[in-house]
N, C-alpha and C positions, 0 to 999 in steps of 0.2 A: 613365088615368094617376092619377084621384086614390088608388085601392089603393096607387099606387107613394108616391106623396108621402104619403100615409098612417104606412107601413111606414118610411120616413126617418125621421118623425118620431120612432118610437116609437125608431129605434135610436139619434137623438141624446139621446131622454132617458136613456137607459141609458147613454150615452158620459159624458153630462155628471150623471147622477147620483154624489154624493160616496160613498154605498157601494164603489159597484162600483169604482170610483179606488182605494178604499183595498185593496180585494181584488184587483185586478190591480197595485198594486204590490207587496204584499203577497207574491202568490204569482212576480213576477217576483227579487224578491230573494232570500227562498228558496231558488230554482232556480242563482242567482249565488253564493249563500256555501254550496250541495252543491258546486258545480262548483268555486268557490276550498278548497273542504276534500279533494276528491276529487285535484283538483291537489297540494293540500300532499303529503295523504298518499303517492302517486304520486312526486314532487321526492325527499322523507325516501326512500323506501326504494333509489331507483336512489341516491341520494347514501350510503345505508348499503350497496349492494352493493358500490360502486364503491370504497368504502374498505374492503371485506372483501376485495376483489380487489388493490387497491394491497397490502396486509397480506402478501398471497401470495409466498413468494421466489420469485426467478426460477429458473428450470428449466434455467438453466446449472450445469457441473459446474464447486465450489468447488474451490482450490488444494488444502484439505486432505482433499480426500473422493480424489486421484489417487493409486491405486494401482500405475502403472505406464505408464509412458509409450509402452509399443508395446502394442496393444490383442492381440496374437496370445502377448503374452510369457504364458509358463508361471512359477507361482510359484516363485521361487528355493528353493536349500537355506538361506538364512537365516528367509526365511520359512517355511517348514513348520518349521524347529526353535521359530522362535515359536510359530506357529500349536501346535504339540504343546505348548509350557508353557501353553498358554492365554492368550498374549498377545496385543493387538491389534493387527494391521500399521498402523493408521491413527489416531490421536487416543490418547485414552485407553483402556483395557480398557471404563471403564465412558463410553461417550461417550453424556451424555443433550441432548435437545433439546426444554426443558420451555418450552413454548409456552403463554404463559396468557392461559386459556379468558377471562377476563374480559375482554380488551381485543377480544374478539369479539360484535356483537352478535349476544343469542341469540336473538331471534326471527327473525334470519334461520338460524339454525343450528338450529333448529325445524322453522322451513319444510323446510333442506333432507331434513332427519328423517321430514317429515309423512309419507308412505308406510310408513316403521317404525311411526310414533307409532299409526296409523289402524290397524295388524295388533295390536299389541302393548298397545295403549294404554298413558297416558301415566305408570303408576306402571314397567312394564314397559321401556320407554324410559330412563327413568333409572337403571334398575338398571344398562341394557348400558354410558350414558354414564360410570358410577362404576363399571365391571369394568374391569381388570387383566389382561392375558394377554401370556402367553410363548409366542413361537412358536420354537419349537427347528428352525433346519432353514429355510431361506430359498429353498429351490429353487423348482420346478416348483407343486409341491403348497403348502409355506409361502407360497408369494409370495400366488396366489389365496385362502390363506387372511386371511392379513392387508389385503386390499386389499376382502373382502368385509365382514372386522371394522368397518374401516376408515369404508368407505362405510354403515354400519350404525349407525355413531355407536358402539363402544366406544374408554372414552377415556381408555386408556396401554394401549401397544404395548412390550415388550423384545424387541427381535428380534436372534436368536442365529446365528449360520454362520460360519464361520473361509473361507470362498471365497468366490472373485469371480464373476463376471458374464462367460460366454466366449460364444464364439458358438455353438455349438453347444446353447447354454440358451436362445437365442431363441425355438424353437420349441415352449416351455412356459411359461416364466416370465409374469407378470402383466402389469406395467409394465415392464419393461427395456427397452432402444434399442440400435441398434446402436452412439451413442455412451454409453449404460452398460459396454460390454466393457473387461473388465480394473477396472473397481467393484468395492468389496465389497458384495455380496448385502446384506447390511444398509442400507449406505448409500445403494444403489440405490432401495430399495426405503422410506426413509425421506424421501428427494428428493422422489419421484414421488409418494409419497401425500401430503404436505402441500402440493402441487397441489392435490389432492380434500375434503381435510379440515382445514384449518391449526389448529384448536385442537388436533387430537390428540397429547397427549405420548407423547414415543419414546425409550427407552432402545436404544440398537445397540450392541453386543458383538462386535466381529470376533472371536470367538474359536471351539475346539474346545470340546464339550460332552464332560465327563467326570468320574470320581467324585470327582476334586480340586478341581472346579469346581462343584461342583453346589451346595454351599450358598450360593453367593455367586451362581450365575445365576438359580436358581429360589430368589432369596431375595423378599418381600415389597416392594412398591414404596411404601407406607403400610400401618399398623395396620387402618385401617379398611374397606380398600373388599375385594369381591371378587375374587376370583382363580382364574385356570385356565391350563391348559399343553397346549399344543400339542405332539406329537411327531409332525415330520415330517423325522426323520432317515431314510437312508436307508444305514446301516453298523446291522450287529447287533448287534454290542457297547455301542456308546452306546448302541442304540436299547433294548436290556435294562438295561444304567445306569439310564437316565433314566427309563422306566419302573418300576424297582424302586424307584428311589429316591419318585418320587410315590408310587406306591404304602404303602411304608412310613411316609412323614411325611403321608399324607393329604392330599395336594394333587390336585385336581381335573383333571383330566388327559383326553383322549381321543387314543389311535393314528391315524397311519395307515398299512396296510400295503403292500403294492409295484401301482403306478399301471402303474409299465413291464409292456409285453409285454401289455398289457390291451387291449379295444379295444369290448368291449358295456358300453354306458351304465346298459342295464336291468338288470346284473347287479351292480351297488356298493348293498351295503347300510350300513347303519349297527347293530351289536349290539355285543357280549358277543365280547370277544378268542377266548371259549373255543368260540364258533360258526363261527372262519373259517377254517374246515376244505379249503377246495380251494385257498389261497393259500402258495405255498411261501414265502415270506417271514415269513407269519407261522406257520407250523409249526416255523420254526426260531426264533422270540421264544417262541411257545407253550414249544418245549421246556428254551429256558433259564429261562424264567418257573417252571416248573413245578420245574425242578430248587432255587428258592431258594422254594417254596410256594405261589408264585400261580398261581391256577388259572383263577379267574375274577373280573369284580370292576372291569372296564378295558374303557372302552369302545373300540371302533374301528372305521375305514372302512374297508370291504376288498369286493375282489370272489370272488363265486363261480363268475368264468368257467373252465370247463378248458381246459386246455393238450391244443394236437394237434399234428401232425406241419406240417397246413400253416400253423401259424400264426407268429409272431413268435417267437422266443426267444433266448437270450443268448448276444452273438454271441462264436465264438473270438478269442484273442489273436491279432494275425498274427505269424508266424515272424519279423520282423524287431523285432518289441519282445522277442521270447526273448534275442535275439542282442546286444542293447544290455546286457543283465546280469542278475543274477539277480530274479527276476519279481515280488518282495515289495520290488523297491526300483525300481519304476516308478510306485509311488502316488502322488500328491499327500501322503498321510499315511498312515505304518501300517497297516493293518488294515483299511483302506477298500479298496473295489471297485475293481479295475483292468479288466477288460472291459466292453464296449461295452453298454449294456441298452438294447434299443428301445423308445423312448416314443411313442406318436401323442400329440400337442399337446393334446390336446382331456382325455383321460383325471387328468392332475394336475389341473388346472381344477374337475374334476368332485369329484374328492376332496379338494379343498382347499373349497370351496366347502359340502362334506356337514361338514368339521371346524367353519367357522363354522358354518352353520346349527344343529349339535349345540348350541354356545357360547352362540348367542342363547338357545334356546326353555329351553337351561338356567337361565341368567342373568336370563331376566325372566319365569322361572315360566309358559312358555305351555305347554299340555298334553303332552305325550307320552311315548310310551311305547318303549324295545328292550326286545330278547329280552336274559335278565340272563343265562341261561346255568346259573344255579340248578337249572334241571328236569333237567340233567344226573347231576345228583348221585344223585336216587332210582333213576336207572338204574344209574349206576355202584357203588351199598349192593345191588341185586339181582342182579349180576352177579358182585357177592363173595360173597354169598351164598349161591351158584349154585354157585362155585367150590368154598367151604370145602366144602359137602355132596360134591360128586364127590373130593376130597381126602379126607375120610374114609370115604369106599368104596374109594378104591384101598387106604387105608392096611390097610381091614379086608380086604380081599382077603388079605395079606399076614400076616393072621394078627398084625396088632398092633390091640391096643385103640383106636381113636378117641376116647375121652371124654378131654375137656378140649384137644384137640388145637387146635392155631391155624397160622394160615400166613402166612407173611414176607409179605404182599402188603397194602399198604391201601387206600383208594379212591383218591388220586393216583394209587397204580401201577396201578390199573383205569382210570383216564381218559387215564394217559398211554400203554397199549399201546392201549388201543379207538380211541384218537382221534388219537391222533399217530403211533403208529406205522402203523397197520392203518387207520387213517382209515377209521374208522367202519362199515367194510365185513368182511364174511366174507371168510375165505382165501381157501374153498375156492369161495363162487359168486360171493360179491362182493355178498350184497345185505346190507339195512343195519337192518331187523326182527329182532326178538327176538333179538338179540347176548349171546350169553356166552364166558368163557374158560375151556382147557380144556388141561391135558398134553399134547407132541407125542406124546412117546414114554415108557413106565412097564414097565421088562422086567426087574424084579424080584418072582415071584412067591410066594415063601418067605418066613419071617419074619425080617429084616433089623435091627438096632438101630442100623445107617446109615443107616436111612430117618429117623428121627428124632432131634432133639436134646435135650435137657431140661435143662433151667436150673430150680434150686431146683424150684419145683412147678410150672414151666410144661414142657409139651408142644409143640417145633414140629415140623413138617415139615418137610424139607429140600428148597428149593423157588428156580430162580432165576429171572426178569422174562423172560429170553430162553428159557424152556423153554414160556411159554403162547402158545399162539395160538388167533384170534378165530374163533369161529364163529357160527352159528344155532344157535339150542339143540336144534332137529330133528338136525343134522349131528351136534352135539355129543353128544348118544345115541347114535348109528352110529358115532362117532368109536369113543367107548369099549368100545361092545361088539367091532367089528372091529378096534379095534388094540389101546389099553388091557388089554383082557382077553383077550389072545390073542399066540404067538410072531408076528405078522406084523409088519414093517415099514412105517412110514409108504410108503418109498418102492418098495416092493413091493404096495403098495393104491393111492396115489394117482397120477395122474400126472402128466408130468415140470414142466411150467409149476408145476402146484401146489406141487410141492416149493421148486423154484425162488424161489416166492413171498414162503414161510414161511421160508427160505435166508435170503434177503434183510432178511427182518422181524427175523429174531432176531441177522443183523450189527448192522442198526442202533441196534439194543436194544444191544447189546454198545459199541459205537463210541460212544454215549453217557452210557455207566455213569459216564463220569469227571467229567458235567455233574450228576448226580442225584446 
């Protein structure tokens, strides 16, 4: 026992030595004012969430956001005559909802940021918070776009659509409910995200987008901050408006082109307008685009899935909407789409989602790179080139001089028969290597001063858009020696499908002369 009473001893001197007193309480209090500071900081931030939450409207729909009291009602003929001057069915044309950021605290608006902030960092970050964007087009595709903006932290939204919220949009749209039906698309979708994001200011516009309207919707929100524009109309004529018009006054812009009837994920790219060659929606923006200049130059989302027999596509009117009146006045509004276009839910999502992501990595400078569509171009100066020389061989055949000779054809009209009409392919195999254009038919063999025209000291050829078609330059040698320089007929050499082909190519070419 005495080790035991030993070993007491020595622990009472150490209980009752004054050092070690001061050192245990020392480090007891310490451990007390982390734990009261750890607590403070803990109390502050649940008591800053919790007034970031109170902040938050509530998620019922206000008296003036109801657009119609039966959720099934179709819009009236008063409203589409609005809607067509560009007026708002609901509040003002311009109804903003300028929410200021300061009465928010921003370190919790940080936080919820911090995932952006950590990809992007924090100069990058603020760039997207002080950007500006116009989303034209609230549907399917806009809604997703805006709600990823949203969630992103960019911070002023003007979101543009003259239509409401039906049901039949449930099965795309972002945030809508089935108590959003019969909302304007705008206001729906202005509701639901200041849920998610309350400092973000919103301009909403119930209105049509169009060229009477364009300087006042795509007008600047302040001097200072960044700006960009969403096109996610789904009509061709705005949808080239609105486009032409960014285009011209330089406003930063990217497409998106038709979502419906799509359904591979792996097939949506992001380039250069003048790459989205398998999309018929935009072959038909391509070709109004091209008819007022623009070639390339506009970014957009679009897919390169093809179209088959068993897949989706755009369904007939049924005989009993013929029978209600004549078929341009069953729109919602003029010039808009009246049949049915199948969406799977999932594909607007996708492409709303590639238009923000474009927005950010623009906006806060993070790397990347699309196809610009530029490398088009040395193809389409070799192609003419390729032309002009077989132009003056036929010419020379014929026993007229070639020097100085020129021909009605430029590089637009070389990009718009290779690529929009012929889409990119050979007539006659269909592949898409070494492409040039080339005479169907030339069955004048004598010397003719109809074959040419001359103005003052210029030389042309007499030559029109619907007489070339697209080949292989291999082909395009055979062409001419077996038809070109010989009585044979195209359609006495080729067969019937082929003819058929070229038929086709040079209506379309024709049926379009009045847009070019």
């Amino acid at each position: 026992m005495s080790w035991w009473n030993g070993f007491m001893r020595r622990i009472e001197c150490v209980v009752t030595s004054h050092r070690v007193q001061l050192l245990l309480t020392a480090a007891l209090s310490g451990t007390a004012a982390i734990g009261l500071t750890l607590a403070y900081q803990n109390a502050s931030k649940i008591s800053r969430i919790e007034q970031l939450k109170s902040s938050i409207p509530e998620a019922e729909r206000d008296k003036d956001e109801k657009t119609s009291t039966n959720a099934l009602e179709v819009p009236s003929k008063l409203s589409r005559d609005r809607a067509e001057n560009g007026e708002a069915r609901t509040r003002s044309p311009h109804s903003r909802h300028d929410t200021k950021r300061d009465s928010y605290d921003d370190d919790l608006i940080l936080e919820q940021l911090a995932r952006t902030r950590a990809f992007l960092g924090t100069e990058g970050l603020e760039r997207i918070r002080s950007t500006f964007v116009i989303i034209v087009g609230c549907g399917g595709v806009g809604s997703h776009a805006a709600t990823t903006l949203a969630r992103s932290g960019v911070g002023k939204l003007r979101l543009i659509d003259f239509d409401q919220v039906t049901l039949s949009s449930l099965n795309r749209h972002a945030v809508a409910s089935l108590e959003d039906v019969g909302t304007p698309k705008v206001l729906c979708l202005q509701k639901r995200l200041r849920q998610i994001t309350p400092w973000i200011k919103f301009d909403c516009r119930n209105e049509v987008f169009n060229n009477g309207s364009a300087e006042s919707q795509l007008s600047r929100w302040d001097d200072e901050e960044s700006m960009y524009v969403i096109d996610a109309i789904d009509n061709i004529d705005s949808k080239v408006d609105l486009l032409s018009y960014c285009f011209e006054h330089k406003i930063p812009v990217i497409s998106s082109m038709g979502a419906g009837t799509k359904s591979d994920p792996t097939r949506v790219f992001v380039g250069d307008i003048s790459m989205s060659n398998e999309d018929p929606l935009s072959r038909s923006i391509r070709r109004r685009l091209r008819a007022r200049g623009i070639i390339f130059g506009i970014p957009t989302v679009f897919s390169d899935e093809k179209m088959s027999p068993d897949k989706a596509r755009l369904l007939p009117l049924d005989e009993e909407e013929f029978a209600k009146g004549a078929v341009r006045d069953l729109g919602v509004l003029p010039e808009f789409r009246i049949r049915i276009l199948p969406v799977l839910g999932t594909m607007p999502a996708v492409f709303g989602v590639c238009l923000a992501n474009h927005i950010l990595l623009e906006t806060s400078g993070y790397p990347h790179e699309y196809s610009t569509g530029k490398a088009r171009e040395k193809l389409y100066e070799g192609i003419l080139a390729s032309l002009q020389a077989s132009e003056e061989r036929l010419v020379r055949s014929a026993n007229i001089d070639p020097h100085g000779l020129r021909i009605p054809v430029s590089q637009k009209d070389v990009g718009y028969i290779v690529d929009e009409i012929y889409r990119g392919r050979s007539a006659l195999s269909g592949l898409t290597a070494r492409l040039t254009l080339i005479r169907w038919t030339w069955s004048v063999r004598t010397s003719d001063p109809s074959l040419t025209s001359i103005c003052g000291n210029q030389k042309a050829v007499k030559l029109n858009l619907s007489d070339l078609v697209v080949m292989t330059k291999e082909e395009a040698v055979r062409h001419q020696e077996q038809i070109l320089q010989t009585q044979v007929q195209p359609k006495d050499f080729y067969e019937a499908d082929i003819i058929n082909i070229v038929q086709q190519r040079k209506g379309a070419i024709e049926a379009y002369a009045t847009l070019r």
